[in-house]
C-alpha positions as protocol buffer text, in pm:
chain_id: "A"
residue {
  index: 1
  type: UNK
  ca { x: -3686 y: 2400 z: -4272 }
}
residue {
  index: 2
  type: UNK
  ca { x: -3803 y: 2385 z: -4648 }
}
residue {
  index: 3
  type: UNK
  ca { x: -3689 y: 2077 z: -4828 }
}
residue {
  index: 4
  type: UNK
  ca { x: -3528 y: 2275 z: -5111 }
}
residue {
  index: 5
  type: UNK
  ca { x: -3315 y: 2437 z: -4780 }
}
residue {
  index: 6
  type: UNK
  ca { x: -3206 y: 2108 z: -4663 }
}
residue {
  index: 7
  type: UNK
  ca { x: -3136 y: 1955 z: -4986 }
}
residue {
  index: 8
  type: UNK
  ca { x: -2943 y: 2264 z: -5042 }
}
residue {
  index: 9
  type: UNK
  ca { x: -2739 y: 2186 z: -4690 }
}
residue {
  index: 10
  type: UNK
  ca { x: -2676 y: 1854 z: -4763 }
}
residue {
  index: 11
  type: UNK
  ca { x: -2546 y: 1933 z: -5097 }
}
residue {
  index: 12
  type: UNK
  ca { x: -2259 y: 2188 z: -4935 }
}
residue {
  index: 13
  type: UNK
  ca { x: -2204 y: 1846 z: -4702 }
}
residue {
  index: 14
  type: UNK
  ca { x: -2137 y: 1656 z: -4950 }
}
residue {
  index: 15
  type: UNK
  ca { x: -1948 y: 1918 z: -5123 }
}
residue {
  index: 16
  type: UNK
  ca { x: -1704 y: 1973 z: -4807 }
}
residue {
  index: 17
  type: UNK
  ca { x: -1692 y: 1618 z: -4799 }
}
residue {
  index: 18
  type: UNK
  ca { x: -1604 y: 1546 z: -5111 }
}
residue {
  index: 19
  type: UNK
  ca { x: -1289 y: 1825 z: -5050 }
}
residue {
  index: 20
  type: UNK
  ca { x: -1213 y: 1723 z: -4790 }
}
residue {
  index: 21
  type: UNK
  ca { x: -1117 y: 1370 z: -4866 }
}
residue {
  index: 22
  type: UNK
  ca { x: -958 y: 1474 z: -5207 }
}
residue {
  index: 23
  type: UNK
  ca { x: -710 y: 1680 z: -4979 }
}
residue {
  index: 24
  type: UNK
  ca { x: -658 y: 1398 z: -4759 }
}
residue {
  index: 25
  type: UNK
  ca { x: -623 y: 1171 z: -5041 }
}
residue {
  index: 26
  type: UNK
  ca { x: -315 y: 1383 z: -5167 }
}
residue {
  index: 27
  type: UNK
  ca { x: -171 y: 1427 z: -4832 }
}
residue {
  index: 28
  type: UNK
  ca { x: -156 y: 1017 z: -4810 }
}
residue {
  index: 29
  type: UNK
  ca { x: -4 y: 1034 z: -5196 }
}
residue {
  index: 30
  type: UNK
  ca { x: 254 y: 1258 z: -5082 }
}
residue {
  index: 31
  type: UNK
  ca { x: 306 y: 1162 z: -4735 }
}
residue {
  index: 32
  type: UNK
  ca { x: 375 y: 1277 z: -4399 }
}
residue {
  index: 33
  type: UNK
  ca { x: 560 y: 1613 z: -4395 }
}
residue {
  index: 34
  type: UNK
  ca { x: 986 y: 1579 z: -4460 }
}
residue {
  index: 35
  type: UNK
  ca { x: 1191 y: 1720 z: -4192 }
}
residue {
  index: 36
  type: UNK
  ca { x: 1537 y: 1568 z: -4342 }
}
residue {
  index: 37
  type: UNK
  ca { x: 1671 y: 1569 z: -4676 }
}
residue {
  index: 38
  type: UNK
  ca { x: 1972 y: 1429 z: -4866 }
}
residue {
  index: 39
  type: UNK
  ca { x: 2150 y: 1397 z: -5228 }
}
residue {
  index: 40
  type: UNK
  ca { x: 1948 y: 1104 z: -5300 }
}
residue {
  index: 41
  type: UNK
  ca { x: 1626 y: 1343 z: -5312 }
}
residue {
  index: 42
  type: UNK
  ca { x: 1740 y: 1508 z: -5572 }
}
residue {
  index: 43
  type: UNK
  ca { x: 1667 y: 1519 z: -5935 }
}
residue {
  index: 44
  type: UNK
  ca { x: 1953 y: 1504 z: -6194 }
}
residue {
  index: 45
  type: UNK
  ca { x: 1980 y: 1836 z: -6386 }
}
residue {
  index: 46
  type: UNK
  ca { x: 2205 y: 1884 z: -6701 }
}
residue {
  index: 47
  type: UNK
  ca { x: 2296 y: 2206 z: -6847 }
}
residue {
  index: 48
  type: UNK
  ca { x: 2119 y: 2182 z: -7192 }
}
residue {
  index: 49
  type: UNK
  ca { x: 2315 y: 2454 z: -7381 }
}
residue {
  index: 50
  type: UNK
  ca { x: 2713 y: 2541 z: -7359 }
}
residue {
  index: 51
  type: UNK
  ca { x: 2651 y: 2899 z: -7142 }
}
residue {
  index: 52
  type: UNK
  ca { x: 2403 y: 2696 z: -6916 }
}
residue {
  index: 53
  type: UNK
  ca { x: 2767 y: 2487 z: -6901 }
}
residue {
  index: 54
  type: UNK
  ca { x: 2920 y: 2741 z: -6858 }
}
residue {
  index: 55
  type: UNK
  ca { x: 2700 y: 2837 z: -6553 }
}
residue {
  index: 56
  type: UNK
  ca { x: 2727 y: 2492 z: -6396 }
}
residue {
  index: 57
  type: UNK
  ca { x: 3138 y: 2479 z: -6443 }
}
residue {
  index: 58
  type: UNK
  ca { x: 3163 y: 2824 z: -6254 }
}
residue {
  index: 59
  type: UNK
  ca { x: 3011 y: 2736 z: -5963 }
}
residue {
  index: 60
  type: UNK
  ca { x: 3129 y: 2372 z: -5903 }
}
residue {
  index: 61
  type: UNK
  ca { x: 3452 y: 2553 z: -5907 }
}
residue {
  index: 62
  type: UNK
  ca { x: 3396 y: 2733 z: -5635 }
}
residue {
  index: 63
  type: UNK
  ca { x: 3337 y: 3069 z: -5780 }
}
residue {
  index: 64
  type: UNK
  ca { x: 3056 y: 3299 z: -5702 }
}
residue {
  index: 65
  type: UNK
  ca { x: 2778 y: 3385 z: -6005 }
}
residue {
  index: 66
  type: UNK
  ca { x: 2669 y: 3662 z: -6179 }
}
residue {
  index: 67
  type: UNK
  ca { x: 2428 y: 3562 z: -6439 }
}
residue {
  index: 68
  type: UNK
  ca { x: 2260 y: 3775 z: -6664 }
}
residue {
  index: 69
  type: UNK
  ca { x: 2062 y: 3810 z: -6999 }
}
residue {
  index: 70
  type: UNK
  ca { x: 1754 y: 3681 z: -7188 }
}
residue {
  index: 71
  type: UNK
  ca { x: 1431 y: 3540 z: -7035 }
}
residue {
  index: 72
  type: UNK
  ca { x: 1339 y: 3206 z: -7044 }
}
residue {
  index: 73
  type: UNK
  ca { x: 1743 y: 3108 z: -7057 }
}
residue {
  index: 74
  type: UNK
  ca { x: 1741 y: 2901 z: -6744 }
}
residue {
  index: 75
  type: UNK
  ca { x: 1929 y: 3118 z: -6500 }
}
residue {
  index: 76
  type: UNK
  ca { x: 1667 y: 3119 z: -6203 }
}
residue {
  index: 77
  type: UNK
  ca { x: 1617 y: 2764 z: -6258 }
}
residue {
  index: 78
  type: UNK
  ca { x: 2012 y: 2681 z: -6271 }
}
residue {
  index: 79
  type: UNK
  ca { x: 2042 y: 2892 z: -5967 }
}
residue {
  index: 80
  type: UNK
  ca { x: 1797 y: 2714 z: -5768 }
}
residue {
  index: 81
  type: UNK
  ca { x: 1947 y: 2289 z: -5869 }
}
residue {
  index: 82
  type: UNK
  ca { x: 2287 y: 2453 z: -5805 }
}
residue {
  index: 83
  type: UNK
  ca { x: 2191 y: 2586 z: -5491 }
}
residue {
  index: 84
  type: UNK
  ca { x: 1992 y: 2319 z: -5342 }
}
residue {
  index: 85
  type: UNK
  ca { x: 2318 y: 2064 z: -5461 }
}
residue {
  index: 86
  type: UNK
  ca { x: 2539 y: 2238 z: -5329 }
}
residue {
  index: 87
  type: UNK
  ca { x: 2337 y: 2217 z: -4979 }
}
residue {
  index: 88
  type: UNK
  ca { x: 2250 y: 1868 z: -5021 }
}
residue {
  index: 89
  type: UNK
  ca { x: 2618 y: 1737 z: -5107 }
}
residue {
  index: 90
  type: UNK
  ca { x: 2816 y: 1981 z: -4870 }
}
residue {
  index: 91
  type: UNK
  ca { x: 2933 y: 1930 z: -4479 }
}
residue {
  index: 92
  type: UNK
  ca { x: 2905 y: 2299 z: -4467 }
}
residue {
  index: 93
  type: UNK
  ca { x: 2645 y: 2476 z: -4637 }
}
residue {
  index: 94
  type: UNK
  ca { x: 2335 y: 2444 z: -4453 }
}
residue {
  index: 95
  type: UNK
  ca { x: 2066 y: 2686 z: -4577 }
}
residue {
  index: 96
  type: UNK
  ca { x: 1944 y: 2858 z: -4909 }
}
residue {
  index: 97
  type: UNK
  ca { x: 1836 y: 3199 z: -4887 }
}
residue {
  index: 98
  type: UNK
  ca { x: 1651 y: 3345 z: -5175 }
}
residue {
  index: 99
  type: UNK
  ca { x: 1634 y: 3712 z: -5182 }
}
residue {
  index: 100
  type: UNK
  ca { x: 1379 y: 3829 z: -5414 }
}
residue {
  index: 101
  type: UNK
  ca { x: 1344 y: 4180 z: -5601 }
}
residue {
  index: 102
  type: UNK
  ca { x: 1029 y: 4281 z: -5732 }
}
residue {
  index: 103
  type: UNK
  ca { x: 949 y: 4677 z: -5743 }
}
residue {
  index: 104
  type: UNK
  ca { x: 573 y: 4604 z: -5607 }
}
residue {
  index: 105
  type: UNK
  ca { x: 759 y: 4467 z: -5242 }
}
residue {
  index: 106
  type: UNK
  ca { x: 891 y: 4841 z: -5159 }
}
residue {
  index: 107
  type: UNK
  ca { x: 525 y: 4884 z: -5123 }
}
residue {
  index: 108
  type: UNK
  ca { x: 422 y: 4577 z: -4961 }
}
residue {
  index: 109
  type: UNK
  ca { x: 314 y: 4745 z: -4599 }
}
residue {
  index: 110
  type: UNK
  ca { x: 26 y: 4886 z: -4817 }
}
residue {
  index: 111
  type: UNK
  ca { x: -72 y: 4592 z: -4926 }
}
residue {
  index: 112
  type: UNK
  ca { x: -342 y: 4401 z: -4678 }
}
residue {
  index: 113
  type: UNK
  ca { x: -232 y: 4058 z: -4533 }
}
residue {
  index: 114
  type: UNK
  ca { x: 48 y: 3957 z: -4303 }
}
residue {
  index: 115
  type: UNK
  ca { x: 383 y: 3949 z: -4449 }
}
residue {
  index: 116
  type: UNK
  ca { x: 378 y: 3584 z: -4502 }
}
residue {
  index: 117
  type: UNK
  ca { x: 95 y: 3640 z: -4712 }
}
residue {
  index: 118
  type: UNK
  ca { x: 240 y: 3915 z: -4893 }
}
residue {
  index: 119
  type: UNK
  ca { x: 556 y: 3716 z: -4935 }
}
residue {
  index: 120
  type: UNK
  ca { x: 379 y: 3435 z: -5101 }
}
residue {
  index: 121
  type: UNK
  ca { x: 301 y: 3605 z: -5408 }
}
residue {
  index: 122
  type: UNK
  ca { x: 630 y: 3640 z: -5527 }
}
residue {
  index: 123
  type: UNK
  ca { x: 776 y: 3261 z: -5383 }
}
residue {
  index: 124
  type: UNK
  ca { x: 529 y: 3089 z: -5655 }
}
residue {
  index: 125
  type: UNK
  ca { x: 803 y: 3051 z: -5925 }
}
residue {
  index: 126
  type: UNK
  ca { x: 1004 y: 2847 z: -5638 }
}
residue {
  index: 127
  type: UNK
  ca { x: 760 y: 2649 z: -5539 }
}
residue {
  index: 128
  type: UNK
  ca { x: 698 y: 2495 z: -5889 }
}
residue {
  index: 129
  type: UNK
  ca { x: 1147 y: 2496 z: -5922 }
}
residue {
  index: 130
  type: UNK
  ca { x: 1126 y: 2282 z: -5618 }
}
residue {
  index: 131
  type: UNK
  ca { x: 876 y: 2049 z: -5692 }
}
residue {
  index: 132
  type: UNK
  ca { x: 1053 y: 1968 z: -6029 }
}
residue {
  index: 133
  type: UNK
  ca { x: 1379 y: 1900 z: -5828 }
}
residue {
  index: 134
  type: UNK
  ca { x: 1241 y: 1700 z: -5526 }
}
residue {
  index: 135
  type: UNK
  ca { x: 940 y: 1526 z: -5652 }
}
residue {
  index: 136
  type: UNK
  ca { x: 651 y: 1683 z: -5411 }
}
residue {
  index: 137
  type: UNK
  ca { x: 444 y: 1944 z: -5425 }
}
residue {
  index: 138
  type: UNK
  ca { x: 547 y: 2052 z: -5047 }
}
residue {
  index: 139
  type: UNK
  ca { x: 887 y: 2056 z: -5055 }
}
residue {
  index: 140
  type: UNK
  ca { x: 949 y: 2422 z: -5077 }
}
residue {
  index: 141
  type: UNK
  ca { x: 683 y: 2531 z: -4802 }
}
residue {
  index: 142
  type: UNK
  ca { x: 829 y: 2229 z: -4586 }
}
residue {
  index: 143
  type: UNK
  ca { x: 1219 y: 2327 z: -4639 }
}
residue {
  index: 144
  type: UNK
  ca { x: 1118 y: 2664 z: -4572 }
}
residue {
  index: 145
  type: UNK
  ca { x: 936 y: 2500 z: -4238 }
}
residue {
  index: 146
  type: UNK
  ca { x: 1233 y: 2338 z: -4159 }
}
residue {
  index: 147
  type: UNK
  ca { x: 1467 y: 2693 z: -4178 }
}
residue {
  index: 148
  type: UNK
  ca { x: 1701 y: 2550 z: -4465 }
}
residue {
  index: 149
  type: UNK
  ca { x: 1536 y: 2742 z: -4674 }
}
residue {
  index: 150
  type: UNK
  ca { x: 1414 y: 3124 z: -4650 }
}
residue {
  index: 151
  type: UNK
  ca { x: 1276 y: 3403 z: -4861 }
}
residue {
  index: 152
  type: UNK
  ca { x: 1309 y: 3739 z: -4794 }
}
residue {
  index: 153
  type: UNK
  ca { x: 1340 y: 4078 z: -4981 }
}
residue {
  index: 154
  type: UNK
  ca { x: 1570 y: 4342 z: -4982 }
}
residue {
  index: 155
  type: UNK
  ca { x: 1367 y: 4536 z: -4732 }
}
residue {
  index: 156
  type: UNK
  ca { x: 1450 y: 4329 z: -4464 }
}
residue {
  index: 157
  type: UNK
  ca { x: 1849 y: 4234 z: -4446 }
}
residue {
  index: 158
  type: UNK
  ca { x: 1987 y: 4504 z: -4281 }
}
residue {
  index: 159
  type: UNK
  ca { x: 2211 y: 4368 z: -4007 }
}
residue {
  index: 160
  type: UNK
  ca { x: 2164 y: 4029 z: -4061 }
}
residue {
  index: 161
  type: UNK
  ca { x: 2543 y: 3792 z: -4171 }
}
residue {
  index: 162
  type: UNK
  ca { x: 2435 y: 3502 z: -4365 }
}
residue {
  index: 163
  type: UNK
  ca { x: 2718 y: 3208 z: -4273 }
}
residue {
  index: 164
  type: UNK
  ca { x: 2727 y: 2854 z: -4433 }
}
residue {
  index: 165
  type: UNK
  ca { x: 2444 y: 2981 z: -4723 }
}
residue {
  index: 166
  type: UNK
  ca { x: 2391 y: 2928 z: -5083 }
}
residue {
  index: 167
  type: UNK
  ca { x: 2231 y: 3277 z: -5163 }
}
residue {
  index: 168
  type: UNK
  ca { x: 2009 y: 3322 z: -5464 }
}
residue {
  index: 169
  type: UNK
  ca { x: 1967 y: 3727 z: -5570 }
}
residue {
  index: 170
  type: UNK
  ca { x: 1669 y: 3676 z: -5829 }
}
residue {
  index: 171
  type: UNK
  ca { x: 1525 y: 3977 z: -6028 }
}
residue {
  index: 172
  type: UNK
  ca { x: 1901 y: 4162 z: -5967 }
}
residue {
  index: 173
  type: UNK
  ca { x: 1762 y: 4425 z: -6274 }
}
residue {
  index: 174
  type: UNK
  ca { x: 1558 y: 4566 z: -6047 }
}
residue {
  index: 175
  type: UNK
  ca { x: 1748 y: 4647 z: -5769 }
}
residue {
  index: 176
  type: UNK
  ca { x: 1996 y: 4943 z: -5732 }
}
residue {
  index: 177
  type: UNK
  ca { x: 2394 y: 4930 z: -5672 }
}
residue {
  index: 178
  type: UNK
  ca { x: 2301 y: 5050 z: -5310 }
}
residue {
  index: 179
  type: UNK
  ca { x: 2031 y: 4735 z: -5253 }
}
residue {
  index: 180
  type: UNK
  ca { x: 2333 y: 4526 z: -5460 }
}
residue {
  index: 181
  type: UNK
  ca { x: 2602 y: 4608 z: -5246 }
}
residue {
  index: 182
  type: UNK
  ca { x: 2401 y: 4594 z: -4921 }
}
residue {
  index: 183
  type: UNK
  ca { x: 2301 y: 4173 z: -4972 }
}
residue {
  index: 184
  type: UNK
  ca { x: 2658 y: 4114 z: -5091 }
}
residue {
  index: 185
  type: UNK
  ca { x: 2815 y: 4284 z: -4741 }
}
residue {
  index: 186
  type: UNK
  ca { x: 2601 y: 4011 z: -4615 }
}
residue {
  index: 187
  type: UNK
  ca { x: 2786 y: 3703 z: -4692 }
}
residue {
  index: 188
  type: UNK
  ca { x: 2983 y: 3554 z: -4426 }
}
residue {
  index: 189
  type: UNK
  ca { x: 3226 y: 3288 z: -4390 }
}
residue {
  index: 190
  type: UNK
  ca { x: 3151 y: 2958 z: -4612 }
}
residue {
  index: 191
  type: UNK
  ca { x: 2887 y: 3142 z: -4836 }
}
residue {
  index: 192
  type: UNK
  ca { x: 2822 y: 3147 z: -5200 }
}
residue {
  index: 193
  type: UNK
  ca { x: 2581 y: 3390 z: -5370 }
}
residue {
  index: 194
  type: UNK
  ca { x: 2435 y: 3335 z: -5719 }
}
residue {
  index: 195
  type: UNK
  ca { x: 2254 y: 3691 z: -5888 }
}
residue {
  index: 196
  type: UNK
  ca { x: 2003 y: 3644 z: -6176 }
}
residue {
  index: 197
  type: UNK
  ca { x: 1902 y: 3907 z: -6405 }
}
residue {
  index: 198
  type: UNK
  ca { x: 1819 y: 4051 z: -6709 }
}
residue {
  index: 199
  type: UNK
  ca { x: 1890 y: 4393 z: -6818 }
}
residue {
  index: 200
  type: UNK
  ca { x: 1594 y: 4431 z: -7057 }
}
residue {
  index: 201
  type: UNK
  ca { x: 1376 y: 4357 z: -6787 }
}
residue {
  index: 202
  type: UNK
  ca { x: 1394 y: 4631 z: -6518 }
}
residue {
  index: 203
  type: UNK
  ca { x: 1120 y: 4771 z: -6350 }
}
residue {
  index: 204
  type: UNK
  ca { x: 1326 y: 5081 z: -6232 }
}
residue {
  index: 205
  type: UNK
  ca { x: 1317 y: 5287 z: -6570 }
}
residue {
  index: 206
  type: UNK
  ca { x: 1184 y: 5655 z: -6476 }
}
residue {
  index: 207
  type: UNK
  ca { x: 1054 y: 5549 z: -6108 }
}
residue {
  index: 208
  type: UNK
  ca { x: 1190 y: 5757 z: -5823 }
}
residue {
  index: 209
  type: UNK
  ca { x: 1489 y: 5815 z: -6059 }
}
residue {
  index: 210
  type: UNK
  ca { x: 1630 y: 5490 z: -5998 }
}
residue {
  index: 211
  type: UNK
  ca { x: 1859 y: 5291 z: -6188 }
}
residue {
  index: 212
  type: UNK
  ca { x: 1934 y: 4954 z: -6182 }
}
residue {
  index: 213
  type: UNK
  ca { x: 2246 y: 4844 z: -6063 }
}
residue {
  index: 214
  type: UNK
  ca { x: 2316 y: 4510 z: -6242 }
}
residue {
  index: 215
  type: UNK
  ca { x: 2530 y: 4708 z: -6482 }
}
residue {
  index: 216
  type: UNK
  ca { x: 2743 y: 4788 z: -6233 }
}
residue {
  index: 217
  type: UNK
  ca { x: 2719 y: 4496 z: -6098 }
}
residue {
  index: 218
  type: UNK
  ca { x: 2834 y: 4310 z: -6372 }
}
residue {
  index: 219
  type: UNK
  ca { x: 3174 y: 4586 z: -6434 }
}
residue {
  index: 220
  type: UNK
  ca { x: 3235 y: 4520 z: -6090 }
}
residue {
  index: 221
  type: UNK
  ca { x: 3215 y: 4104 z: -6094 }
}
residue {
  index: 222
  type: UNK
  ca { x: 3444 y: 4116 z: -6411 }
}
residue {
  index: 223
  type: UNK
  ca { x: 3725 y: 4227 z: -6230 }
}
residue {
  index: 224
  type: UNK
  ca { x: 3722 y: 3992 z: -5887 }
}
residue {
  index: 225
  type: UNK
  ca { x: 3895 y: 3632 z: -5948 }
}
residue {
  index: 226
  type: UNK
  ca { x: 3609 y: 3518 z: -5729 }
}
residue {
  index: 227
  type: UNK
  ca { x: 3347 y: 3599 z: -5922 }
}
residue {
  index: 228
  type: UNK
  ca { x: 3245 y: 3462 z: -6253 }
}
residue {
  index: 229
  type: UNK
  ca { x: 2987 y: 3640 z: -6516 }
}
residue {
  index: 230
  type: UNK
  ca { x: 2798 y: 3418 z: -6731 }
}
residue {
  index: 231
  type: UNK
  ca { x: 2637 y: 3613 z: -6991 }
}
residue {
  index: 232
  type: UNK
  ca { x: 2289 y: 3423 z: -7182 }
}
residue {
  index: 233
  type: UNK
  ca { x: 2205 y: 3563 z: -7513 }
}
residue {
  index: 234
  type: UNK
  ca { x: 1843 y: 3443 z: -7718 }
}
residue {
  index: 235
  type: UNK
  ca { x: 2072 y: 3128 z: -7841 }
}
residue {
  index: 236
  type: UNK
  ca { x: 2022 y: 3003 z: -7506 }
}
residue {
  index: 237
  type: UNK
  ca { x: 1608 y: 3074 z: -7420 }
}
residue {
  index: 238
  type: UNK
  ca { x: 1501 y: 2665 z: -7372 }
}
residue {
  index: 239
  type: UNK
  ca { x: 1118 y: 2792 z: -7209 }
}
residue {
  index: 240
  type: UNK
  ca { x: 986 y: 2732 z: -7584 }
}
residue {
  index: 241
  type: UNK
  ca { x: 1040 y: 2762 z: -7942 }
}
residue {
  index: 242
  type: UNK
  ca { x: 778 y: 3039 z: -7970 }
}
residue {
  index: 243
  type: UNK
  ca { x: 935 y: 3241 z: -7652 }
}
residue {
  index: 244
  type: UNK
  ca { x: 1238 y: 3185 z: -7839 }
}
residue {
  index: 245
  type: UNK
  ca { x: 1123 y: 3335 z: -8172 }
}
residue {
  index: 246
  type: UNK
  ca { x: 922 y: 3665 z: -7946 }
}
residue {
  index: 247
  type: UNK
  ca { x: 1239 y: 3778 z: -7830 }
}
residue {
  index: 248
  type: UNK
  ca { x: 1423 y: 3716 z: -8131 }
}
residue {
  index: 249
  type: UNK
  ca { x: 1137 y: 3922 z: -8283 }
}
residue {
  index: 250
  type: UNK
  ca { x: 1107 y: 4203 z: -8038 }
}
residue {
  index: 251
  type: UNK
  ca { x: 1511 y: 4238 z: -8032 }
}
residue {
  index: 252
  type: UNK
  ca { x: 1507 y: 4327 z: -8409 }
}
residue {
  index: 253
  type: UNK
  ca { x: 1246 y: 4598 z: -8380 }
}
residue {
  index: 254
  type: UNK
  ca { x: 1307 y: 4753 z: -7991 }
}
């Protein structure tokens, strides 16, 4: 073997070396896997504007969400602490389920991978949420390990009751009444649900003829006792001060 062909291989040692002990050196930061968790784990959240109040005060009273309205306002993010609270507080609720809509997953069997894989692209916002509540990097993928969390999509719910759940609807623009109505003849006995959306947002304009059905959704939830709608205008966007002044920009001339 030439020497620049071994100094090459021991080079890609090193390298794999080198990786591998940086991985092992965040496993030991982070430490052995969690099985268990309780209130304690928890980071304090506070709403930082009155609808984000607003938000919080419905559901600690028991009632079931429908929020809706500008990006970067907080409602995914609200969802999720209230959610994983509620689970972590509660005798009863033992699960979060997170049902995701994103146009591409109708057409996820064409996409290559296993569904796990396919899954994954669209859990990435709630693996950072997580990690901001909880403090490690793993706690979504080891919640999820643990089956008090799952992720699914609308694709895959038909005949299934969810009992004793916190369930999070996110992306509810771009679903129609009929994919709307279907999760919410899910819930079973001791279950909350929690839909975030924004109507400006939908992916369903002109495609197949669809419509979105958070409109409907929303003239619906107004009417049941047991359902409150928070609505979040651009006075509430916290992301950032220039998000803030984009959408304040784009609402003036769109």
């Amino acid at each position: 073997m030439s020497r620049k062909r071994k100094q090459h291989n021991r080079n890609a040692q090193i390298f794999d070396l080198t990786a591998a002990l940086v991985r092992n050196g965040k496993a030991m930061s982070e430490g052995p896997r969690r099985k268990q968790w309780t209130k304690h784990d928890l980071k304090h959240i506070k709403p930082l504007t009155t609808t984000q109040e607003d938000m919080f005060r419905a559901f600690l009273e028991g009632k079931h969400v429908c929020a809706y309205g500008s990006a970067g306002t907080g409602k995914t993010f609200i969802a999720v602490y209230l959610a994983l609270n509620e689970m972590l507080h509660s005798q009863v609720i033992d699960k979060l389920l997170i049902v995701r809509s994103a146009v591409a997953t109708r057409d996820m069997g064409f996409m290559p991978g296993s569904l796990e894989e396919k899954e994954a692209l669209y859990e990435a916002p709630y693996v950072d949420m997580f990690t901001e509540f909880l403090g490690r990097r793993t706690s979504y993928q080891d919640m999820k390990d643990a089956d008090v969390v799952r992720f699914g999509t609308t694709s895959y719910i038909r005949g299934l009751t969810w009992d004793n759940a916190v369930v999070i609807v996110d992306e509810a623009q771009n679903m129609t009444f009929h994919e709307i109505n279907s999760i919410i003849t899910r819930l079973g006995e001791n279950s909350r649900i929690i839909f975030a959306g924004d109507l400006h947002q939908s992916d369903l304009h002109g495609r197949r003829g669809e419509q979105t059905g958070l409109d409907t959704l929303i003239k619906v939830a107004t009417r049941m006792p047991d359902f409150s709608v928070v609505h979040f205008t651009k006075h509430d966007i916290v992301r950032s001060s220039f998000v803030k002044s984009w959408i304040c920009a784009v609402e003036e001339v769109v």
